[in-house]
Phi, psi and omega in degrees: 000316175298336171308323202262318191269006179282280198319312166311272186311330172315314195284322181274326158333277173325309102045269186295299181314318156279000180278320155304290177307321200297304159340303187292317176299328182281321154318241159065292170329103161317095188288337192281347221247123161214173188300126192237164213198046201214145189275086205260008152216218194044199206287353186237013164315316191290326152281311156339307173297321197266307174297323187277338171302317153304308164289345170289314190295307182298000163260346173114359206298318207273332194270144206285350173297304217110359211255112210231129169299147193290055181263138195228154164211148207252118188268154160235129195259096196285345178056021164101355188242117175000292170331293183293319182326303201277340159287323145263043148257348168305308180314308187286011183252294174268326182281322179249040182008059179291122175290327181218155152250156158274119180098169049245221174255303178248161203289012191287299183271028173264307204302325187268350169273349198270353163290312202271333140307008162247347188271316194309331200038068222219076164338133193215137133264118180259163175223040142316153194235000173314094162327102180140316190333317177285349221288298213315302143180244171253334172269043164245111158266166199216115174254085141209172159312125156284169156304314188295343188259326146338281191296298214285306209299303182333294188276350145288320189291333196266326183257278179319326199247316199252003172067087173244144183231318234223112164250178161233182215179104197224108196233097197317193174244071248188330337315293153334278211275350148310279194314303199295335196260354172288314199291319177310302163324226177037258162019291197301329189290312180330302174302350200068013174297180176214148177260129188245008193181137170212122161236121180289178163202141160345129166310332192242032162310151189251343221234131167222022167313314183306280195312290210293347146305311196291303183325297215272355186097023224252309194299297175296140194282174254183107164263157218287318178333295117019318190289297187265011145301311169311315161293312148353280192315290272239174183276159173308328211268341182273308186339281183337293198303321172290332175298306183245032189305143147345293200192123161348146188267109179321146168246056144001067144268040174220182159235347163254120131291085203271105176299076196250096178216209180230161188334329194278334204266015171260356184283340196277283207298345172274316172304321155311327170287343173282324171303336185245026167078027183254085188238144176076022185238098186321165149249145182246185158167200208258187187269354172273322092061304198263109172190149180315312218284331165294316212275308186295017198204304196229012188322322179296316192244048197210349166323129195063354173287173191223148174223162155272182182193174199227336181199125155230112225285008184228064153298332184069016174297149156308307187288306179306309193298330160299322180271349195275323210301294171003301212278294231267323173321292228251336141232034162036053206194121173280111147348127147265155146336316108354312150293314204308306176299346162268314203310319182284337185259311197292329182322313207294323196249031176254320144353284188267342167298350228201359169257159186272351172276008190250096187258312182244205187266006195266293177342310190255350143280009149285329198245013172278308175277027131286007158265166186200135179251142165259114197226179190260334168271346188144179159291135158252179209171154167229137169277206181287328169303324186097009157290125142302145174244116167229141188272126172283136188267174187232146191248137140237158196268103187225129190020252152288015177233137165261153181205151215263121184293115172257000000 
């Protein structure tokens, strides 16, 4: 009996005692101090560089009053690689007692901090477009546009608003347009669209002459069946031109070409779809998309295409319009989606940090989704998941301008 009642107070004793530290360490936590997670030097600096530009503006670092929130903020630099991400969020965990971290950025390294920020029990706001990601556990949060939210404001606007059924599907071969391209299938069938034409192509293709044959009936010789189906079809008025045409006729059975790559390589592929006759059909395509430099490189043949967007600075908002002036003062450079999004996550947590029942990390990731931000991206919010909830705008292309599809 004395054995059994030892082994009890061992265990409680022990118990208590971790209960007590665990107390103690969370005390501990530095509420002004918080964590930074971004690749400020390597092949991904140039994005890195653009979330701390935002998050510098957005603690006030620039004002000329002086009147700065009492905030300290502690950078680690991952240079894009996993490793480091994790070793510094440790660091910026036990050691620089940080209450919450920002980042990181790309999703190699979000999926291994965001374990390890749950087991550390350590807040992460991320900015990955990796699907899942808060899955992870409760001290994981997600500030950016997904591909899945992406994809759905698209195909609503497009199968509900504009009664479009008939897609194509033009895709690098790629991780990017792979994921982009199961979440759209999927999406569409789910709406009742139908994909009538899918072609992958390389990534660092220059030439897509190949796909956009196979898409229109281009590639392949044509039976003559086919030949006079085709012929059928067409008016007496059509009939001449037709009898002895020059070159086959493209065969248009979609009515979208949904494009999910980045600006440049869509600049290449719009002037080709025109070169073959692919007219009258929009184009679509992801949030990688939004840059001047497509309209300046293809303006002609992207006229009327839609993207999704996540942040757009010619809103005619009062607050945007402060942060683009701001922005451009202090690093003579136009704000991307990126600054706009640290300038909006440091706003959010200065925000809750700044209520006073909110002391260790576990408090303010109980106190992150009761909040609402009027943020330069939009309202921001957190559900119960740790997803932001924001509505993505849909963007179009009208003569030199993008402008917001309403």
């Amino acid at each position: 009996m004395a054995l059994i009642r030892s082994t009890q107070e061992q265990y409680w004793v022990s118990a208590g005692r971790q209960i007590l530290e665990s107390i103690q360490e969370e005390l501990s936590v530095k509420k002004g101090v918080l964590g930074c997670l971004l690749p400020l030097s390597g092949p991904f600096a140039i994005y890195g560089q653009e979330v701390l530009n935002g998050i510098e503006l957005g603690m006030g670092m620039f004002n000329e009053t002086g009147d700065t929130p009492d905030l300290e903020l502690v950078i680690k630099d991952t240079k894009g690689d996993p490793e480091l991400a994790l070793t510094g969020l440790e660091d910026l965990a036990n050691n620089e007692k940080v209450i919450a971290v920002i980042g990181p950025l790309s999703s190699r390294a979000a999926t291994v901090s965001a374990k390890k920020a749950q087991t550390l029990g350590v807040p992460m706001i991320t900015f990955t477009q990796k699907e899942g990601i808060t899955e992870e556990g409760a001290m994981v949060f997600r500030n950016f546009l997904t591909p899945s939210r992406e994809v759905g404001k698209l195909l609503d606007v497009a199968i509900l608003h504009m009664g479009l059924k008939r897609f194509a599907i033009l895709y690098p071969d790629n991780s990017y347009g792979r994921f982009f391209l199961n979440i759209f299938w999927d999406r569409l069938e789910e709406m009742g669209g139908i994909v009538t034409a899918v072609e992958p192509y390389k990534a660092d293709d220059t030439d897509f002459a190949e796909q956009i044959k196979k898409m229109t009936g281009l590639y392949y010789p044509r039976p003559e069946s086919l030949t006079q189906k085709l012929l059928a079809m067409r008016t007496p008025e059509e009939e001449e031109s037709i009898i002895f045409p020059e070159k086959p006729q493209p065969i248009i059975d979609f009515d979208m070409v949904f494009i999910p790559d980045n600006f440049q390589r869509v600049a290449m592929i719009a002037p080709q779809l025109a070169y073959y006759d692919v007219l009258d059909v929009l184009l679509a395509g992801t949030s990688a998309w939004q840059s001047p430099q497509l309209i300046e490189t293809a303006g002609d043949y992207v006229q009327g295409a839609i993207f999704s967007s996540g942040y757009f600075e010619d809103l005619g908002d009062a607050g945007i319009n402060s942060f683009v002036e701001e922005y451009k003062a202090n690093y003579d450079a136009e704000p991307g989606i990126l600054a706009a999004t640290g300038y909006d996550t440091i706003k959010y947590l200065m925000e809750v940090i700044g209520d006073e029942d909110v002391r260790t990390r576990r408090t303010l990731q109980e106190a992150l989704p009761y909040y609402y931000l009027d943020g330069v991206t939009g309202g921001i919010s957190f559900d119960s998941h740790g997803e932001v909830e924001k509505e993505s705008l849909l963007l179009t292309i009208s003569g030199n301008h993008f402008n917001v599809l309403r």
